[in-house]
C-alpha positions, 0 to 999 in steps of 0.5 A: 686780880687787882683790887677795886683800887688798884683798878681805879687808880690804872682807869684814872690814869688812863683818862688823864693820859687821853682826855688831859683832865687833872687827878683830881677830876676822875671822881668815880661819879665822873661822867666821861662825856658831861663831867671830863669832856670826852668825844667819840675820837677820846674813846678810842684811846680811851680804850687803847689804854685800858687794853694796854693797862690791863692787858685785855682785849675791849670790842668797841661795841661792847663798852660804848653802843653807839650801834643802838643810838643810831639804829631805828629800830632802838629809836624813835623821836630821838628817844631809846624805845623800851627795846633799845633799853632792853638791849642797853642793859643786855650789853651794859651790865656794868652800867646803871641805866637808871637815871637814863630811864627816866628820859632816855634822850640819845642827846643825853646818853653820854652824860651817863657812862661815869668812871665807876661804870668804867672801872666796874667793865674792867673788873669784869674783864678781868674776873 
């Protein structure tokens, strides 16, 4: 199993590769969304990479719920119900949802997957 830097290292890479962000950028505190820029097509090379890097399989769904946000009944006035954070956790485990708790706008739920909650979903994969 490689180490919490080795794993870092292979993420970072991959984000670089896909969003043409430098080094220097994917910080662990990185939102991938707010801070590096990604949109909903860099995520599917996102995870081409990880899988490739790490030889594992990564269910779309799993890594980013989009299915939530759009569904009504995790929704309402453009806000994540208590339901839809519920779920959110369940299928997040490796993220901290905390700040987004606070004000759980759809809007502002890219802003919240950084590189450390990347890196701690790969770790998890690969335990």
């Amino acid at each position: 199993m490689p180490t919490e830097q080795e794993v870092f290292e292979k993420v970072r890479e991959a984000l670089v590769d896909a969003l043409g962000v430098d080094e220097e950028e994917v910080t662990p505190e990185a939102t991938m969304v707010g801070d590096l820029g990604a949109e909903s097509i860099d995520f599917l090379d996102i995870v081409f990479r990880l899988e490739k890097a790490f030889e594992i399989e990564i269910p779309r769904a799993e890594l980013f719920p989009e299915d939530i946000l759009t569904s009504a009944e995790y929704v309402n006035d453009g806000k994540v119900t208590p339901a839809g954070l519920a779920e959110l956790k369940a299928r997040m485990p490796f993220a901290d949802l905390s700040k987004f708790e606070e004000n759980p706008q759809v809007s502002e739920f890219g802003n919240l997957l950084t590189v450390n909650d990347m890196c701690k979903y790969v770790e998890s994969k690969l335990a």
